[in-house]
C-alpha positions, -999 to +999 in steps of 0.1 A: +386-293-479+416-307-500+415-347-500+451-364-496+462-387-523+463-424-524+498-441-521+506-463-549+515-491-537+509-514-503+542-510-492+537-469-491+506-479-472+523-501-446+550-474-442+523-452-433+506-468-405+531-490-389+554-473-367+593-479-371+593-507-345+567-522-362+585-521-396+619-533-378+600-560-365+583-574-397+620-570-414+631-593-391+603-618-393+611-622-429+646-628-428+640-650-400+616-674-424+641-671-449+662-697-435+662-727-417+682-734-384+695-769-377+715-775-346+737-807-350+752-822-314+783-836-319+806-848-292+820-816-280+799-787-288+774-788-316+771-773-355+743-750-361+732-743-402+716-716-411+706-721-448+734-727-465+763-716-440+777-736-406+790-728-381+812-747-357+811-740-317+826-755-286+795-756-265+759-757-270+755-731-241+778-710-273+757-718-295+723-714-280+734-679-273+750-672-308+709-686-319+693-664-292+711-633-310+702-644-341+668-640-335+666-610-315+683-594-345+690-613-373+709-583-391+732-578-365+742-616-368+743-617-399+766-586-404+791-596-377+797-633-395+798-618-432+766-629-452+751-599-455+752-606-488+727-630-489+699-615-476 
């Protein structure tokens, strides 16, 4: 009986075990701790920072939804507002 080799490194390990889902879903944990999210009220709507970049919006409603798609998938976001970049 032939014994299958070792993988090199932890990553090939983790590749191995985890399903896609659970891959896609630790990628997005990481960029998610990458940053920091500040929302800002201001008298009509509200700023919201992420890291280094703002962003300006009308409403909070706007914004909380903008935030809500940020973390459901952060490189969706972060492709549709150009910092891809960055990551």
């Amino acid at each position: 009986m032939e014994t299958p080799e070792m993988p090199q490194c932890l990553e090939e390990v983790a590749n191995a075990c985890e399903s896609k889902e659970q891959r896609d879903q630790r990628g997005r944990t990481e960029i998610l701790k990458r940053w920091e999210i500040k929302i800002l009220p201001l008298d009509r709507g509200c700023t919201v920072s992420v890291g280094c970049k703002s962003f300006a919006f009308e409403s909070i409603d706007a914004a909380m939804e903008t935030v809500k798609q940020y973390v459901d998938n952060p490189f969706a976001v972060i492709k549709h507002y150009g910092f891809e970049n960055h990551i």
